[in-house]
C-alpha positions in Angstrom: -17.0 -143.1 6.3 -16.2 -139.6 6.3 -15.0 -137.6 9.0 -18.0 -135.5 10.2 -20.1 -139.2 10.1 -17.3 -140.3 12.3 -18.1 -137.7 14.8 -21.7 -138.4 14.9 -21.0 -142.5 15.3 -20.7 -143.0 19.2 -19.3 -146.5 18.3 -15.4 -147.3 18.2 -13.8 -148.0 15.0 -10.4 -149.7 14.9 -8.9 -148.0 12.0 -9.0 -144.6 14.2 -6.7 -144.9 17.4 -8.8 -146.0 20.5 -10.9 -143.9 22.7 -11.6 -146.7 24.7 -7.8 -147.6 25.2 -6.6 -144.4 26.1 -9.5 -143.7 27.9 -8.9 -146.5 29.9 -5.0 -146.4 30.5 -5.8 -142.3 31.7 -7.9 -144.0 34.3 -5.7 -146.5 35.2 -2.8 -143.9 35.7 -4.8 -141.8 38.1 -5.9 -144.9 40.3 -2.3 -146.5 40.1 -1.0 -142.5 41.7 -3.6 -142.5 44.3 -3.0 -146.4 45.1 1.0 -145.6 46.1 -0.8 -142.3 47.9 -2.6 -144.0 49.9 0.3 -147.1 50.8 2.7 -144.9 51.4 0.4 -143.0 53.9 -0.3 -146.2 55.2 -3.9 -146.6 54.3 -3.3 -150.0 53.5 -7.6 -150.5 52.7 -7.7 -147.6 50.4 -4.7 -148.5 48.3 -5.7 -152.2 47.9 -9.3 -150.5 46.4 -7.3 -148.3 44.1 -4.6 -151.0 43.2 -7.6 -153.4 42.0 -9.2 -150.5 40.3 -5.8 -149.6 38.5 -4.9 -152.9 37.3 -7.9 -153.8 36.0 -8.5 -150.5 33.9 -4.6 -151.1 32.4 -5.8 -155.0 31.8 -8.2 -153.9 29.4 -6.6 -151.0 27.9 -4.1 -153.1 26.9 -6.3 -155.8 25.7 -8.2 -152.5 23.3 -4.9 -151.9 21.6 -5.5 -155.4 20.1 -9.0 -154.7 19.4 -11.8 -152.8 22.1 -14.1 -156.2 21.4 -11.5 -158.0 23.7 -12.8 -156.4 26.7 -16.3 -157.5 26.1 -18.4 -159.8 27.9 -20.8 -162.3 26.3 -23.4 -158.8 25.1 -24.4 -158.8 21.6 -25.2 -155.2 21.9 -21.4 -154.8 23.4 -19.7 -156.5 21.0 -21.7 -154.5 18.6 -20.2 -151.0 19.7 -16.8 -152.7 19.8 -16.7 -153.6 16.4 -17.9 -150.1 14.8 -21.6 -151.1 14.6 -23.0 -149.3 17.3 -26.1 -148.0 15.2 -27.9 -151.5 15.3 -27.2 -152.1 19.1 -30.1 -151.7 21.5 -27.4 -150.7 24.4 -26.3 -147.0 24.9 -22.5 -146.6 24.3 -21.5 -145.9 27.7 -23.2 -149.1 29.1 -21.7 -151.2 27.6 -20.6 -155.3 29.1 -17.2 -155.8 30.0 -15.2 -158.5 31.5 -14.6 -159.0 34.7 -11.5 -158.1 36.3 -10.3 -162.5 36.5 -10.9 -162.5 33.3 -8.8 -159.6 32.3 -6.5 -161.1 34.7 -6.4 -164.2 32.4 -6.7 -162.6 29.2 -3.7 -160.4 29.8 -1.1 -163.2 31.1 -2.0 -165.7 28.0 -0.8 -162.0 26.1 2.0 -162.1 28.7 3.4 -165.2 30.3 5.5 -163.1 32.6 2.7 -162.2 34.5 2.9 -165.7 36.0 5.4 -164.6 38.3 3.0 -162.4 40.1 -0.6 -164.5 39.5 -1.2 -165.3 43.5 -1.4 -162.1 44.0 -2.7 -160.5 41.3 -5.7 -163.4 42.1 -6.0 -161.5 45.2 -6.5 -158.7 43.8 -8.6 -159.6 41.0 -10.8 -161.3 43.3 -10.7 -158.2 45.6 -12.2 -156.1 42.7 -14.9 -158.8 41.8 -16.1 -158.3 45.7 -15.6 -162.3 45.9 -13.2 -161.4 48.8 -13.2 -158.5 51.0 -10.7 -156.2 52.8 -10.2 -158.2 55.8 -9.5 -161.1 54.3 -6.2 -160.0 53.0 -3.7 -160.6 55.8 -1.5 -157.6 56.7 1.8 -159.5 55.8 1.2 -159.2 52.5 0.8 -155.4 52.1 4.2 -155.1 50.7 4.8 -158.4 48.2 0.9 -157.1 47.0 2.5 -153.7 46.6 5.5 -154.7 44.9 3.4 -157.2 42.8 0.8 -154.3 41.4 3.8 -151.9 40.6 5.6 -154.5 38.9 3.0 -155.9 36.9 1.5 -152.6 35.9 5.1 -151.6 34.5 5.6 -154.8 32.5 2.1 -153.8 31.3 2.4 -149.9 30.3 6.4 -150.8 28.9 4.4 -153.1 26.5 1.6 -150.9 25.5 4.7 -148.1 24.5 3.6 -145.9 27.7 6.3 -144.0 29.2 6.1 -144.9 33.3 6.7 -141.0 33.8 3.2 -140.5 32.5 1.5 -143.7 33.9 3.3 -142.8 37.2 4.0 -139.4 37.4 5.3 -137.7 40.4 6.0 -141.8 42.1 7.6 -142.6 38.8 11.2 -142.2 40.3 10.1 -143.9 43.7 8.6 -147.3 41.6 11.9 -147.0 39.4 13.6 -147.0 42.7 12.0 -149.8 44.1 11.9 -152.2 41.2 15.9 -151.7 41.2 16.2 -152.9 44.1 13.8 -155.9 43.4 15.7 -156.6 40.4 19.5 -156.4 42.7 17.6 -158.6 45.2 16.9 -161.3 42.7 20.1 -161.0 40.9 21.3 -161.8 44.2 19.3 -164.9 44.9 20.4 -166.3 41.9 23.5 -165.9 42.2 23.8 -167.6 45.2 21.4 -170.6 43.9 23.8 -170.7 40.9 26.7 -171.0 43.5 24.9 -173.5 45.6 24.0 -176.0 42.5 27.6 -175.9 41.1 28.9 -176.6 44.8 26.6 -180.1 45.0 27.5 -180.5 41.8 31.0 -181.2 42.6 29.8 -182.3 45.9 28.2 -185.7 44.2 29.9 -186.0 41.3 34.3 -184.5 41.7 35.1 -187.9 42.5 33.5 -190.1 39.4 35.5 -190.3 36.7 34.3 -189.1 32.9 32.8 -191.9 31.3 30.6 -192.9 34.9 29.5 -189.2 35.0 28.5 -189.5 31.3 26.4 -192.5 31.6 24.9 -190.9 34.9 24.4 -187.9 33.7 22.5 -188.9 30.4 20.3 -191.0 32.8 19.0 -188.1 34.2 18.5 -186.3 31.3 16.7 -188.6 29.8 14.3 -189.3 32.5 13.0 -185.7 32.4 8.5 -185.9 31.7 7.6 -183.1 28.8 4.5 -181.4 28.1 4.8 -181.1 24.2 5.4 -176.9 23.9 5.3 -176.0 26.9 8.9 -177.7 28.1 12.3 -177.8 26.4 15.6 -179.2 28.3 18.1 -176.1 27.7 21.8 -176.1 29.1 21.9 -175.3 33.0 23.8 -172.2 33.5 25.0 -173.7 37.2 26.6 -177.4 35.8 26.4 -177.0 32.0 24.0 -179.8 31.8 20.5 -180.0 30.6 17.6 -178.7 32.8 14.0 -178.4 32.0 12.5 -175.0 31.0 8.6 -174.9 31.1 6.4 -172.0 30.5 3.8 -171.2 28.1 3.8 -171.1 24.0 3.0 -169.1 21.3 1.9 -170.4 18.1 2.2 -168.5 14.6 2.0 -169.7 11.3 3.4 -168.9 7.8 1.0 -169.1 5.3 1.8 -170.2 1.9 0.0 -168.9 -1.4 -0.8 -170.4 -4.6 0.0 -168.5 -7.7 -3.6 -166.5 -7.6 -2.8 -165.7 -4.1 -4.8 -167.8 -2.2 -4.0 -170.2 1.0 -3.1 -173.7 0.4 -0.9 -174.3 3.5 1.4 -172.9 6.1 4.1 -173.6 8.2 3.7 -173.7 12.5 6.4 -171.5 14.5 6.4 -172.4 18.3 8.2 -170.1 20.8 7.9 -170.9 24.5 8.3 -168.6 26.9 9.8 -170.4 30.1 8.6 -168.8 34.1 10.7 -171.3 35.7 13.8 -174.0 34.8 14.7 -177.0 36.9 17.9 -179.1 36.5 18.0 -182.7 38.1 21.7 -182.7 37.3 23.0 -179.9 40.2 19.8 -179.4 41.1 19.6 -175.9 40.5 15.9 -174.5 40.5 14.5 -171.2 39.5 10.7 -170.5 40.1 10.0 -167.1 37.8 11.0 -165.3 34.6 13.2 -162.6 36.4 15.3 -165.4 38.1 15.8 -167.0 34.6 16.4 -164.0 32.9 19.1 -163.1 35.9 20.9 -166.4 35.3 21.2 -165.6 31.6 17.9 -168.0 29.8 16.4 -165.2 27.5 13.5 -166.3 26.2 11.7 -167.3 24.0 13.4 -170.3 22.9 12.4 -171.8 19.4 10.7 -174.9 19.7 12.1 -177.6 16.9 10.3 -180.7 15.3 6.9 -179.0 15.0 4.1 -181.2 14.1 1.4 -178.9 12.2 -1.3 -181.6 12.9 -0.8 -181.0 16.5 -2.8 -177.0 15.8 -5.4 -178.5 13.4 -9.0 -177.7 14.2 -10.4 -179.9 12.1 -8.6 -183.2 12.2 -10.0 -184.0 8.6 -8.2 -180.6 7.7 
């Protein structure tokens, strides 16, 4: 397709950058400025309408620079502009079916299991947007973790779409670096004093044993931990130096292998799970998200071992 036929095609094509993406993350920027506007000018109703707006515009912008047919509800004709083949649909470009702002929710945090730490609210916000719950249903309490939750979530966001916060942000960008500082020194604190509590009933319940008892005790409760295949892993506890469980979600990719005339005959799984939170039974140490497990040192993601290929087959005949 030439370049002038390019101009004429309304339709998106995904081997030119995306109109739709950038389109969408412009429009996301402005509501995200006017959302922090309005909350810090306390009007609490106006920034919760903005907020919802903002997030769901960044949701599917990020889910474009994958591919724009990602933001498309079940519409033939939609899918059809999405995909570069906008001349057969019976839909005008600009009308065309997307997702729903749950559904972008849930899209985005299978893309990002971080997101997890934030889904309650987010829900609320989602739901907000989808008019399934109104304004008054939000209690005031939660003006400011909903706050903190939308500028957190849209910066994990824009850092992984490659967008700088100064532009997503603009003239707020110092005041949400600010403010997700102190989050972050506020959860480094709370770890550190969970850390400090699990190493203290550690030697609380177990000083007095001596080495070969705490052995046998401790390998009893290591081995009594349940695991979901892939989505948990026991990892050592950075509180006792025992194992804990880490759970989370997985990502699956495989390494395909190639016959001599270059086509597929097999391939190799790669599992990586990305833990949001990491019990241990041992000291008793428990953290509930991914920035309290990142603060205590577990980076993820952790490489899964003994991975059964038959366990991502379709087709069990495969």
């Amino acid at each position: 397709m030439t370049i002038e036929a390019a101009k004429k095609n309304p339709a998106i094509r995904i081997d030119q950058p995306s109109p739709m993406k950038d389109k969408l993350t412009k429009s996301s920027a402005n509501s995200a400025q006017r959302a922090i506007r309005h909350y810090l000018s306390e009007d609490y109703d106006q920034f919760l309408i903005h907020a919802a707006m903002s997030f769901e515009q960044l949701g599917k912008a990020r889910l474009a620079t994958i591919h724009p047919s990602l933001i498309i509800d079940k519409d033939f004709d939609s899918f059809l502009h999405a995909c570069g083949a906008g001349k057969h649909a019976k839909r005008l470009p600009w009308n065309i079916k997307t997702i729903n702002a749950t559904e972008v929710l849930a899209r985005c945090t299978q893309l990002h299991p971080q997101l997890n730490d934030f889904s309650a609210r987010l829900k609320l916000l989602a739901e907000f947007r989808n008019s399934a719950i109104h304004l008054g249903e939000i209690i005031d309490a939660e003006r400011k973790e909903i706050f903190h939750t939308f500028i957190a979530s849209t910066s994990l966001i824009t850092d992984e779409m490659g967008t700088p916060r100064q532009e997503f942000f603009g003239e707020y960008a110092e005041f949400v670096a600010t403010h997700l500082d102190k989050s972050s020194e506020e959860v480094n604190r709370l770890v550190a004093e969970k850390i400090a509590r699990a190493k203290t009933n550690y030697r609380l319940k177990y000083g007095i044993l001596d080495k070969g008892y705490l052995e046998s005790i401790v390998q009893s409760i290591e081995n009594s931990y349940v695991r979901s295949k892939y989505e948990d892993e026991v990892i050592k506890c950075p509180a006792c130096g025992h194992y804990g469980l880490a759970s989370g979600a997985f990502e699956l990719e495989w390494e395909v292998d190639y016959d001599r005339d270059g086509i597929p005959e097999g391939g190799s799984p790669f599992v990586t799970l990305t833990p949001t939170d990491f019990i241990c039974n041992v000291c008793g140490l428990n953290l509930a998200q991914t920035s309290e497990l990142k603060a205590a040192g577990i980076h993820e993601p952790l490489n899964i071992e003994d991975v059964d290929p038959s366990d991502f087959y379709e087709e069990p005949d495969y």
